[in-house]
C-alpha positions as CSV (number, residue, x, y, z in Angstrom):
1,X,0.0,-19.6,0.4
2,X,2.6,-17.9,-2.0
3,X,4.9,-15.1,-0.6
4,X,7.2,-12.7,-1.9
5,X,9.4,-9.9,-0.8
6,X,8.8,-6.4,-0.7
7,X,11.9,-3.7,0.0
8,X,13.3,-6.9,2.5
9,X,9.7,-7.3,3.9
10,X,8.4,-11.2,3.3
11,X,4.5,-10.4,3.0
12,X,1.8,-13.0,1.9
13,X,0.7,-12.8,-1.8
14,X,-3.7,-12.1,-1.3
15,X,-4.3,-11.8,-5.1
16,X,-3.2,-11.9,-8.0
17,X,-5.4,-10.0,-11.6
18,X,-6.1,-12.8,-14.5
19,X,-3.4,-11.3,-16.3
20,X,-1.0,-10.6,-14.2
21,X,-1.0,-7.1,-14.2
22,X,-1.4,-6.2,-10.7
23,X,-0.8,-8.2,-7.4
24,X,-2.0,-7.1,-3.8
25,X,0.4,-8.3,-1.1
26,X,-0.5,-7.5,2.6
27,X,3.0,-6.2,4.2
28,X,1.3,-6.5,7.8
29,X,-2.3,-6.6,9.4
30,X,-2.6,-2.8,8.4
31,X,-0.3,-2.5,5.3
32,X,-1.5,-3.8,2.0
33,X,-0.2,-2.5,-1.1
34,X,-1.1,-3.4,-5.0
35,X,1.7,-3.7,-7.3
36,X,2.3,-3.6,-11.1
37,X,5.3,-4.9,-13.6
38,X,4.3,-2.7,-16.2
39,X,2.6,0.2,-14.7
40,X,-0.2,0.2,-17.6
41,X,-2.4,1.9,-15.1
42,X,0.0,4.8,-15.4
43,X,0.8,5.1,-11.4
44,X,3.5,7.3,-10.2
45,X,6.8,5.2,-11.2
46,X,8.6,3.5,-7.3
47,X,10.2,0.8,-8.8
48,X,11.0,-1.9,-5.7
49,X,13.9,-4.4,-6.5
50,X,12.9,-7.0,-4.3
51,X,9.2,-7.7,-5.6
52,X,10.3,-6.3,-9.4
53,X,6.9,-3.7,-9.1
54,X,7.5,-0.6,-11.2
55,X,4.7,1.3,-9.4
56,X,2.0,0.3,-6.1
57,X,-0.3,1.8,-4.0
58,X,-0.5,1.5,-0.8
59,X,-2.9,1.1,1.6
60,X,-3.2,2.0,5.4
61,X,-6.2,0.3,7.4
62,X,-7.5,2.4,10.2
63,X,-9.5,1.2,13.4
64,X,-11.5,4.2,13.2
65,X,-11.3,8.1,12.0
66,X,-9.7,8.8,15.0
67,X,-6.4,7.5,13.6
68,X,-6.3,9.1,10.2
69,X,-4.5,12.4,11.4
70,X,-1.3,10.0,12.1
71,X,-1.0,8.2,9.1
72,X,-2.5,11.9,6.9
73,X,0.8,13.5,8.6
74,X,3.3,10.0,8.3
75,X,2.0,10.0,4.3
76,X,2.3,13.9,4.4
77,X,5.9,13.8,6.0
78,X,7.1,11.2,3.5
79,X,6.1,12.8,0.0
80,X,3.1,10.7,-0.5
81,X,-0.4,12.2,-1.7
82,X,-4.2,11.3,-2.1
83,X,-5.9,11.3,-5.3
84,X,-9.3,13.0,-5.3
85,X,-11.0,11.6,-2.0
86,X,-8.6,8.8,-1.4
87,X,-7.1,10.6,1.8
88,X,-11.4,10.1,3.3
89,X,-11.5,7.3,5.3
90,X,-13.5,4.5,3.4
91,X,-14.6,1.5,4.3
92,X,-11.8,-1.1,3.7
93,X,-11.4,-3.4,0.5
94,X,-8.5,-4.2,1.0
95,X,-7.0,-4.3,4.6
96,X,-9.5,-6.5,5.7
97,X,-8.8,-6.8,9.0
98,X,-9.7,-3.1,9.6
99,X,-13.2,-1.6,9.7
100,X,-11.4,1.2,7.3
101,X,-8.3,2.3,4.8
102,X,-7.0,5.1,3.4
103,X,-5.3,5.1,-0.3
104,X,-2.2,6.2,-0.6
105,X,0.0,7.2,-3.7
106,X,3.9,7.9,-4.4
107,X,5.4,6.6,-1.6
108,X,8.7,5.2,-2.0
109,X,9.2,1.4,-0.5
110,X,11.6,3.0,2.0
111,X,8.9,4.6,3.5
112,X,6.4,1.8,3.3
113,X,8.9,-0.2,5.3
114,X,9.3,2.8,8.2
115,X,4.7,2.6,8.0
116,X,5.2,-1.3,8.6
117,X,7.2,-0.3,11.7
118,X,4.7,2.7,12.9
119,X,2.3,0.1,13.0
């Protein structure tokens, strides 16, 4: 199981693309972010020192619907954004331990770290 750090967080290492230009590390049950080195996908730049990403998204698994005004507000509060229907709840892909996820875009790894601890 490979692991790396993300802004002082150990998380486990899920995937990795064939050529290496994005990696999806889960930060927690609910957090799961996918990073890139060279940000060819053209993502809001939030460079992390400890993982070396130039750009991730992030995202938030919910237990149900009922949850999403928390994290809508947390992501609000913090500068983040959805792109086109990301903020919907959607069935998860990604945080699989949750019945559904939200993606998020631009938050810095600060404020990743403070969602680890909402929880």
């Amino acid at each position: 199981m490979n692991k790396m750090k993300f802004s002082g967080i150990e998380c486990q290492v899920l995937e990795s693309s064939p050529h290496g230009n994005y990696i999806l590390v889960k930060l927690s049950n609910r957090i799961v972010i996918c990073g890139t080195y060279s940000n060819q996908f053209n993502w809001e730049e939030s460079p992390d020192l400890d993982s070396g990403f130039t750009s991730f998204i992030t995202y938030i698994g919910l237990r149900n619907e009922l949850e999403f005004p928390k994290f809508r507000d947390f992501v609000s509060d913090s500068n983040g954004y959805f792109d086109k229907d990301d903020g919907s709840p959607r069935k998860a892909k990604r945080v699989i331990e949750f019945p559904f996820e939200i993606k998020v875009r631009g938050l810095l790894p600060e404020s990743v770290v403070e969602l680890v601890k909402l929880g």
